[in-house]
C-alpha positions in Angstrom: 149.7 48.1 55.6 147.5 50.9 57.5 144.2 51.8 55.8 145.7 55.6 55.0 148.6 53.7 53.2 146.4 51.9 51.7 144.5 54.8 50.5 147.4 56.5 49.2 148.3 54.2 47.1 144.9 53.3 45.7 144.4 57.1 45.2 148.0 57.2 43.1 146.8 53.9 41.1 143.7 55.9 40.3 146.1 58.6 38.9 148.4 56.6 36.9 145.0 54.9 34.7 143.4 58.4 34.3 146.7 59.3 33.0 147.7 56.3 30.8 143.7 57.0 28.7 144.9 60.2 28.0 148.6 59.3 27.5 147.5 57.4 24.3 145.1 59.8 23.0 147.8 62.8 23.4 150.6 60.6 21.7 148.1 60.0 18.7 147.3 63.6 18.1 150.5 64.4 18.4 151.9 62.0 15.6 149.4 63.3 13.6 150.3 66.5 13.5 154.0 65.4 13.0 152.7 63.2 9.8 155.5 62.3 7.6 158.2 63.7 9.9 161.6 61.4 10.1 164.7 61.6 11.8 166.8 64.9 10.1 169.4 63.8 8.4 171.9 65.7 7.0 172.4 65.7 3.4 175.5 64.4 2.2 177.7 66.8 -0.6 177.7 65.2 -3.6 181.1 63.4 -4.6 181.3 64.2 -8.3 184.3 65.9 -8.7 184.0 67.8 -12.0 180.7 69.1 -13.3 182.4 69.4 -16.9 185.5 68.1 -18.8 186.6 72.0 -18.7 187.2 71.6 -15.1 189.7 69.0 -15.5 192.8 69.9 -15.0 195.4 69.1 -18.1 199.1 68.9 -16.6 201.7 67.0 -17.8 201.3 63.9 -15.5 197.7 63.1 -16.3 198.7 63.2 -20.0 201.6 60.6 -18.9 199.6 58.7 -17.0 200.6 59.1 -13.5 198.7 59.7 -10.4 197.7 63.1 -10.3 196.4 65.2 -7.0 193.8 67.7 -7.2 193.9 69.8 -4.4 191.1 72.3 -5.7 188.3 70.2 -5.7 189.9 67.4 -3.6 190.5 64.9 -6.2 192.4 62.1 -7.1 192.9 61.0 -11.0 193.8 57.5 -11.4 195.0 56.2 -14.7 193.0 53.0 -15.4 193.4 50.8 -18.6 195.6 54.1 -20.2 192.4 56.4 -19.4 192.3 59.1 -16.3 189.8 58.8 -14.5 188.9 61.4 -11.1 187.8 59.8 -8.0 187.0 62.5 -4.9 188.7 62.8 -1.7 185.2 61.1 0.3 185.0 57.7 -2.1 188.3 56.4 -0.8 188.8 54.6 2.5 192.2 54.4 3.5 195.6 53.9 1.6 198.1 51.7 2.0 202.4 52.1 0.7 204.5 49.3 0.6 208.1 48.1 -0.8 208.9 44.8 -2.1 212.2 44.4 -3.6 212.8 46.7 -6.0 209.4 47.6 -6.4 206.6 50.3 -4.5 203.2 49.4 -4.1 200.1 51.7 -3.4 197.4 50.4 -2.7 193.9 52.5 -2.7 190.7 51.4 -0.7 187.6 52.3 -1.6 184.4 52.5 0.2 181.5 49.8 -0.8 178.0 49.4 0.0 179.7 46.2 1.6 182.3 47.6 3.8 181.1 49.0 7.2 181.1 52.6 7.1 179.0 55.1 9.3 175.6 56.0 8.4 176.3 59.5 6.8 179.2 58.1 4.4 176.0 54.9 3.3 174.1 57.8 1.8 176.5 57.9 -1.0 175.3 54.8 -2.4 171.3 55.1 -1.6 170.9 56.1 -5.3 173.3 53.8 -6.8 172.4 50.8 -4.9 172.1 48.8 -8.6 175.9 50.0 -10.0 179.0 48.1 -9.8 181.8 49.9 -7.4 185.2 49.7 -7.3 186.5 48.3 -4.3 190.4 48.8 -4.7 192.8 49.6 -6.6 197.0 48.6 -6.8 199.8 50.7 -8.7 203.2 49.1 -9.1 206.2 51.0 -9.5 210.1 50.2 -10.0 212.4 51.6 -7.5 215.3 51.5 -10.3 216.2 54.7 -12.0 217.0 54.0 -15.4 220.3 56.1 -17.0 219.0 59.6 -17.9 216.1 59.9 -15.7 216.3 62.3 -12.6 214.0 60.3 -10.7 212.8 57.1 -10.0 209.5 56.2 -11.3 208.6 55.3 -7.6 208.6 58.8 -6.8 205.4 59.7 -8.3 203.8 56.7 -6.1 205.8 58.6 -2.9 204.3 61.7 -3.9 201.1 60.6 -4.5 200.6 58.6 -1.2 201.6 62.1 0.9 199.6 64.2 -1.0 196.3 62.0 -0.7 197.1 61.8 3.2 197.3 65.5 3.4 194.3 66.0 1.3 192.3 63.3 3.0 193.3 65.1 6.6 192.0 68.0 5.4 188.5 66.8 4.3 187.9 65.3 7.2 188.8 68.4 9.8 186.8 69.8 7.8 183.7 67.5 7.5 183.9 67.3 11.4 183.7 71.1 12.1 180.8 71.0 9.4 179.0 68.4 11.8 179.8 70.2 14.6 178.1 73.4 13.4 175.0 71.4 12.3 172.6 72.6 15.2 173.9 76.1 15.6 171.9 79.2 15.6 172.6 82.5 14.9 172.7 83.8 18.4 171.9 87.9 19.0 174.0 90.5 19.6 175.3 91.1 23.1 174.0 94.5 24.3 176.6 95.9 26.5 175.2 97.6 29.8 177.1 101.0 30.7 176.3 100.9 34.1 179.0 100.4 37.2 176.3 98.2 39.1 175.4 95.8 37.0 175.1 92.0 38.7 178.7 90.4 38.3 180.2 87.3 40.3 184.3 87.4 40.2 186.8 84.4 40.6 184.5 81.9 38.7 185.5 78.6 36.6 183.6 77.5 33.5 182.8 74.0 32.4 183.4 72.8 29.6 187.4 74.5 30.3 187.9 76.9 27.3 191.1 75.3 26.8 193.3 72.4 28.6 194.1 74.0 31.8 190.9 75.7 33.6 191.1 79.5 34.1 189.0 81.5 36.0 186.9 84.8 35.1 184.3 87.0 35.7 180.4 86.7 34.8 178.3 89.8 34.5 174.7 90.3 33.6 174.0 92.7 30.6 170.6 94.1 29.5 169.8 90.8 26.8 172.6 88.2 27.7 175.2 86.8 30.0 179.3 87.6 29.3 181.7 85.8 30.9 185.6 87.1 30.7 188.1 85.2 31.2 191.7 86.1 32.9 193.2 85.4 29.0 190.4 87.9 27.6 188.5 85.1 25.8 184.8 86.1 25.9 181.6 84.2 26.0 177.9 85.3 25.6 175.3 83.2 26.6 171.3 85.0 25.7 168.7 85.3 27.8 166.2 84.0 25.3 168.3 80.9 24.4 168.2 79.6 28.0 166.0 76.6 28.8 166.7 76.2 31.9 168.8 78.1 35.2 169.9 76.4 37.9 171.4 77.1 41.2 172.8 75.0 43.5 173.9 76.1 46.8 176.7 74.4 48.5 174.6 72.8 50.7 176.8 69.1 51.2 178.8 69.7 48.6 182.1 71.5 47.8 181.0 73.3 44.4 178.7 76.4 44.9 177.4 76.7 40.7 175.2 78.1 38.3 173.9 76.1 35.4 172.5 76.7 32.1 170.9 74.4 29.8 170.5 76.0 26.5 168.0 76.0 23.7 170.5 76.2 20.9 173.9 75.0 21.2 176.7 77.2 21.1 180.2 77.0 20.1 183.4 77.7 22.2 186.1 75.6 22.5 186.3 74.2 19.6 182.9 72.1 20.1 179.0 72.8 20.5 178.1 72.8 23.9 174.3 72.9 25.2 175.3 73.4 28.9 177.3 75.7 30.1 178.8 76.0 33.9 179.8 78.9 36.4 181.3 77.5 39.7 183.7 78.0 42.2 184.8 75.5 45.5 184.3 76.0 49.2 186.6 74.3 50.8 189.4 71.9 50.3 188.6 69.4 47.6 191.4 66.9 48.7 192.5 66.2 52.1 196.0 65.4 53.2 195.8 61.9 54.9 199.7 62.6 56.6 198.4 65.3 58.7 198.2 63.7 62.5 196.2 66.1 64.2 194.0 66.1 67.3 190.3 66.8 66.3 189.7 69.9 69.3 193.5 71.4 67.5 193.1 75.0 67.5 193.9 75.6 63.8 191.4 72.9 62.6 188.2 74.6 65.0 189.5 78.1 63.1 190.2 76.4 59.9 186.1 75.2 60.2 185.1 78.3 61.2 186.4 80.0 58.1 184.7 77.5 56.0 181.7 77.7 57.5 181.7 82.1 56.8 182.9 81.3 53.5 180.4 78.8 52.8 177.9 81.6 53.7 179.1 84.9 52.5 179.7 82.7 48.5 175.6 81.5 49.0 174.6 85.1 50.3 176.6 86.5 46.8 175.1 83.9 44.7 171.7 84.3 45.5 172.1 88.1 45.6 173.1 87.6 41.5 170.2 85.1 40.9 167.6 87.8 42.5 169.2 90.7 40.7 168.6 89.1 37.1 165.6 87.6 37.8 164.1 90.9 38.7 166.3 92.9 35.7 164.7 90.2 33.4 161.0 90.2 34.4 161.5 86.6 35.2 162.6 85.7 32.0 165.3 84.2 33.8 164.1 82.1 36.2 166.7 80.1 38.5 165.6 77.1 39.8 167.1 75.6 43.3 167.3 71.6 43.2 165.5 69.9 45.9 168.1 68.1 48.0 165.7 66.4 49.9 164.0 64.6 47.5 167.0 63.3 45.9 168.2 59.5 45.1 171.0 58.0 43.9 171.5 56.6 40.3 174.0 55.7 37.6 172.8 57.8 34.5 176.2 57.6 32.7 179.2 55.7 34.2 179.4 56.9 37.9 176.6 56.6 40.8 175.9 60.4 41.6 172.6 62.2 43.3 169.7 62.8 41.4 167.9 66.3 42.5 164.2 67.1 41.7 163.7 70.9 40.3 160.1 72.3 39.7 160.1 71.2 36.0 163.6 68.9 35.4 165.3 65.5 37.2 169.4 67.1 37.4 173.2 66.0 38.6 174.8 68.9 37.8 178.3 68.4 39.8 179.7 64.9 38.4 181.1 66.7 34.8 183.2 63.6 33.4 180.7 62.7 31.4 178.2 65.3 30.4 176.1 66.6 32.9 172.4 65.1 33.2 169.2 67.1 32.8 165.9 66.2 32.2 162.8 68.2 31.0 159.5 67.1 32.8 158.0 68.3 30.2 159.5 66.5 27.4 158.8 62.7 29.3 156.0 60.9 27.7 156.3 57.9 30.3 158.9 56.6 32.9 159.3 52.8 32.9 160.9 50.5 35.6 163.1 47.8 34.5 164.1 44.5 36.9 161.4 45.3 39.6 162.2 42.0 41.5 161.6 41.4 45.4 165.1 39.5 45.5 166.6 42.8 43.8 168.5 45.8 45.4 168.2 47.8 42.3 166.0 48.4 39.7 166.2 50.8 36.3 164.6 53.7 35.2 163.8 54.4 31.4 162.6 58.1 30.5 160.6 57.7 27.7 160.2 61.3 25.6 157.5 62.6 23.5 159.9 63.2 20.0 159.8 59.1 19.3 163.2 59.8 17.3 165.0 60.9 20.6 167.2 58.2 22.4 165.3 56.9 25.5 167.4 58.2 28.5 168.0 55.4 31.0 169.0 55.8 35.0 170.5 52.2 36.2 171.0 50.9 39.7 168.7 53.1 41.5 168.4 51.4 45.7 165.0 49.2 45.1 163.4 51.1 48.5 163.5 54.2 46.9 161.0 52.7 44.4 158.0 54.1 46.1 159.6 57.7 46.6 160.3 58.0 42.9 156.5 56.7 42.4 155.2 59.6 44.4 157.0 61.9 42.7 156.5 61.1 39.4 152.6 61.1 40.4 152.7 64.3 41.9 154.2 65.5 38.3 151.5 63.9 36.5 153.8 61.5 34.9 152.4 58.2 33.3 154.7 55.2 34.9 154.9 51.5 34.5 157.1 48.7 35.6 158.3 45.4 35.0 161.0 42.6 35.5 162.8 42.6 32.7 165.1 44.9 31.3 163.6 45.7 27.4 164.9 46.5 23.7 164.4 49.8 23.4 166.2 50.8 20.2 163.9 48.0 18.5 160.9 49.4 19.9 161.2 52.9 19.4 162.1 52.4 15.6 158.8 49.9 15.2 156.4 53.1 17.0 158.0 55.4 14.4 157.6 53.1 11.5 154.3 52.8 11.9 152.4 54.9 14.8 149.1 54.1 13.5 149.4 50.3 14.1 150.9 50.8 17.4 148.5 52.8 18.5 145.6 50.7 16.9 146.6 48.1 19.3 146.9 49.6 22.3 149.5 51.7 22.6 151.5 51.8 25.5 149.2 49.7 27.1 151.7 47.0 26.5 153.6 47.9 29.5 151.0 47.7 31.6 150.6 44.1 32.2 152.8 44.0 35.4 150.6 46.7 36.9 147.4 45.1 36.2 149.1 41.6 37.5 149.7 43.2 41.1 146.2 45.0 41.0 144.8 41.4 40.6 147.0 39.7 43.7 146.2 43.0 45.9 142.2 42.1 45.0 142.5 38.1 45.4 144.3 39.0 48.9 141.7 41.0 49.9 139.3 38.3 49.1 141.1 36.1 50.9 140.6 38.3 53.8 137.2 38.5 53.3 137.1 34.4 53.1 138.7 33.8 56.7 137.1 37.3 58.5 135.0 34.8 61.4 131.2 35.7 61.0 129.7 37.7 63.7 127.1 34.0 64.0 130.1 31.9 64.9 130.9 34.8 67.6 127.5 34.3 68.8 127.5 30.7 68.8 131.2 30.2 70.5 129.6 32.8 72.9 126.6 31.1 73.8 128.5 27.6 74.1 131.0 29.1 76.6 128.2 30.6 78.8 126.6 27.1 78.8 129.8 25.5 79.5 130.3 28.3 82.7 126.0 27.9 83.8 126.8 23.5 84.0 130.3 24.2 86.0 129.1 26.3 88.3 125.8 24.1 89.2 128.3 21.1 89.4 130.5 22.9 91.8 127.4 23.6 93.9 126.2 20.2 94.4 129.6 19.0 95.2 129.6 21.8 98.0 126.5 20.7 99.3 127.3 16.9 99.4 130.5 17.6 101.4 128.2 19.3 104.1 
C-alpha cells in the first residue's frame, strides 16, 4: 500500500467508530420515544354472524332442517343434532362435493388453530385459544327421489355447495380490496391550471400499465399536482406534497429516457396500490434484427445513427426543460434528482443483476420493472452490513439495515468483491455506519429479538456485535506493522556492516600494494 492509501483508510476507519458510539446512542433514544410501539396490524372483523336471534332469518328450510345460505350477512346455517346453528362466511376453509352411489356428500372444512392459515385469519382464535372448534363437518344425502317429491333431496346439498362458493368468492374479493386499501390516504384535490403554457411532455408510457396492453399519454404539471391522460381518457393525479422522491434519468447508456416518483402514500390505479409511479418513453430500437447482413460504413445505418443520436438529444433537452420548469413553479418543492452513473455497481436486489446508481439522498435501479423497482432512502438506513467477505470470493452481500426495527431488512446479493472498497467510500462519505463479515446471518430472527426486547440488546452492546470482523483486521493490520517494525535493520548494524566493509577495502588495498612491490 502507499502511505496516502494508507491514510485514507485509517481516516475512514476513524469515521466508521465515531459513527458506530453514536449509532447506539441514536437507536436507544429513538426506541424510547417509540415505547410500546408494535408492528400495526390490522384488526380482523369479527365473525359472529348475528348480534340477536331477531336477526336470524326464519324460512322454511331452516325450520326443515336443511342447509340454509345467508347471503345478507354472509352466513351459513348448518343443522347439527336437529338444531340450526350459523357459522360465517370467514370460519370455513374450503368445501368439498362428492357422489357415491346413490348418495351426495358435502363436506365442510373449517379453519383450526391447528391448520395452517395466514397470520390475519390466526387472530380469529387469539381470544378463544381455550374453546373447542369444530374442524369439519359431512352431510349425506340420497340421490333417489321418492314418489311425490319434485326434487331429490340431493338438491338442497347441490344448492348449498354453489351458493357457499359464490358467497365465499365474494368475501374474499372483497377482503382483498379491503387489504389493498389499508395504507391509502386521502389525497387532495387536483387544481386545474388554465394556462396554455403549462409544463407538459407528450407520447409517454406509464409503469405500472393501467391495464394489460401499455398505452401512451400525456403528463402535465398543474399548480398542486401532476395529471397524466391517457389516449383512453383514464386520468391519474399524483400531488406535489405526496412525493418523496423525483428522479430523472437521462438516457445516457440506456434505451429508456424516465421520470420516477416515489411516493409518500400509496395510491390506487389499476386495480392495486402502487408507491412508485413511472413516465418514460424509448430512444432507439429496443430489439435488434439479427437477419439483417449489413456492412457497418452502409449508408442507412451512419443516417439511421445519426437520427438516434438528435433524438437522443432533443428527448434529454425536453426532459430536462420539464424538470427545470416545475422545480422553479414549485419553489423546489419538487426537487428532481439525476442518478450518478459513475458511481454505480452492479447487484441482484430482486431476481435479475441490474446497475445500482447513487442519488444525493437514495441507492436506485429504476429501469429493470419485472419486479418492483428498487429505491432506497439514505436517510432511513440505520447500518449497512456485508455478508461472505472472503478473499477466495467474487461476490459478497449487502444488508440495509433501517431505523423502523419492524421493516424487512433489504438485501443486495452478488455485488463484484473489488467493488467492495468503492461502496465503502461511499457509504462513508454519507455518514453511514458499516460492518462486515463472512457469513451470511439470520436476519428475520434477529430483528424480531431487538424488537422484543431493545433494552437488553442495547444493554449489551448493541450493534456492536457486528463488529468483531472489523476489530479482527484492525488487530492483523497492527501485528503487521509490528512485524515491520521487528525486521526494519537498525541504523547500528548499518554502521557496523559499514565499518567492517571499509576495513575489509583498507587490508585489500595494503595487500595489493605489497604484492606490487615484491614483483618489482
Amino acid at each position: 500500500k502507499l502511505r496516502s492509501e494508507a491514510t485514507d483508510v485509517e481516516k475512514r476507519r476513524q469515521h466508521q467508530r465515531e459513527l458506530a458510539v453514536s449509532l447506539n446512542e441514536e437507536a436507544r433514544a429513538r426506541l424510547a420515544q417509540k415505547s410500546g410501539h408494535k408492528g400495526e396490524e390490522r384488526a380482523r372483523k369479527s365473525t359472529i354472524s348475528y348480534r340477536s336471534t331477531q336477526q336470524m332469518p326464519q324460512e322454511r328450510e331452516i325450520q326443515e332442517l336443511k342447509i340454509y345460505v345467508d347471503k345478507r350477512f354472509e352466513t351459513i346455517i348448518l343443522p347439527i343434532f336437529g338444531i340450526p346453528v350459523p357459522f360465517h362466511i370467514s370460519t370455513i376453509k374450503n368445501i368439498s362435493q362428492s357422489i357415491e352411489g346413490d348418495y351426495t356428500y358435502l363436506r365442510i372444512n373449517f379453519f383450526t388453530p391447528g391448520t395452517t392459515i395466514t397470520k390475519q385469519e390466526s387472530s380469529m382464535f387469539t381470544s378463544n385459544a381455550n374453546l373447542t372448534f369444530l374442524k369439519e363437518l359431512t352431510y349425506r344425502s340420497t340421490n333417489l327421489k321418492e314418489a311425490g317429491e319434485i326434487s331429490a333431496p340431493s338438491s338442497n346439498l347441490n344448492t348449498a355447495f354453489r351458493l357457499i362458493k359464490e358467497v365465499q368468492k365474494k368475501f374474499k374479493t372483497r377482503e382483498a380490496e379491503e387489504r389493498e386499501m389499508e395504507g391509502i390516504v386521502k389525497q387532495d384535490q387536483l387544481i386545474l391550471s388554465n394556462s396554455k403554457t403549462i409544463p407538459r411532455l407528450k407520447d409517454l408510457y406509464i409503469k405500472p400499465n393501467i391495464i394489460a396492453k401499455r398505452i401512451h399519454g400525456t403528463l402535465e404539471a398543474h399548480q398542486n399536482g401532476f395529471r397524466f391522460t391517457s389516449i383512453r381518457g383514464d386520468k391519474i393525479d399524483i400531488m406535489y406534497n405526496n412525493i418523496k422522491h423525483a428522479f430523472f434519468q437521462p438516457c445516457d447508456g440506456e434505451m429508456l429516457i424516465l421520470l420516477h416518483f416515489h411516493l409518500k402514500n400509496p395510491i390506487m390505479f389499476g386495480k392495486k396500490k402502487q408507491t412508485d409511479v413511472q413516465f418514460y418513453t424509448e430512444v432507439g430500437e429496443i430489439t435488434t434484427d439479427l437477419g439483417k447482413h449489413q456492412h457497418m460504413h452502409d449508408r442507412d445505418d451512419l443516417a439511421a445513427e445519426q437520427a438516434e443520436r438528435e433524438m437522443r438529444q432533443k428527448l434529454k433537452t425536453a426532459f430536462q426543460l420539464f424538470c427545470d420548469k416545475v422545480e422553479t413553479m414549485t419553489k423546489q418543492e419538487v426537487d428532481f434528482d439525476v442518478p450518478f452513473r459513475d458511481l454505480g455497481y452492479y447487484g441482484v436486489p430482486n431476481r435479475s443483476n441490474v446497475l445500482l446508481q447513487p442519488t444525493s439522498g437514495c441507492l436506485v435501479n429504476l429501469t429493470d420493472w419485472v419486479s418492483p423497482p428498487f429505491v432506497i432512502t439514505l436517510e432511513d438506513v440505520e447500518l449497512v452490513h456485508f455478508e461472505r467477505v472472503q478473499f477466495h470470493l467474487k461476490n459478497f452481500d449487502m444488508v440495509f439495515i433501517f431505523k423502523d426495527y419492524f421493516r424487512k431488512v433489504a438485501t443486495v446479493n452478488s455485488i463484484p468483491m473489488n467493488m467492495l472498497d468503492h461502496v465503502k467510500e461511499w457509504l462513508n462519505s454519507c455518514d453511514i455506519r458499516y460492518t462486515e463479515g463472512i457469513q451470511s446471518l439470520n436476519w428475520a430472527k434477529i430483528m424480531k429479538t431487538i424488537t422484543d426486547d431493545p433494552e437488553d440488546f442495547f444493554d449489551n452492546g448493541g450493534w456492536s456485535f457486528l463488529d468483531a470482523n472489523d476489530s479482527d483486521e484492525g488487530e492483523g493490520d497492527e501485528e503487521l506493522d509490528e512485524e515491520d517494525d521487528v525486521y526494519d535493520p537498525s541504523e547500528s548494524e548499518f554502521d557496523d556492516n559499514e565499518e567492517s566493509e571499509s576495513e575489509y577495502s583498507d587490508e585489500s588495498l595494503s595487500e595489493d600494494e605489497s604484492s606490487d612491490g615484491n614483483v618489482i
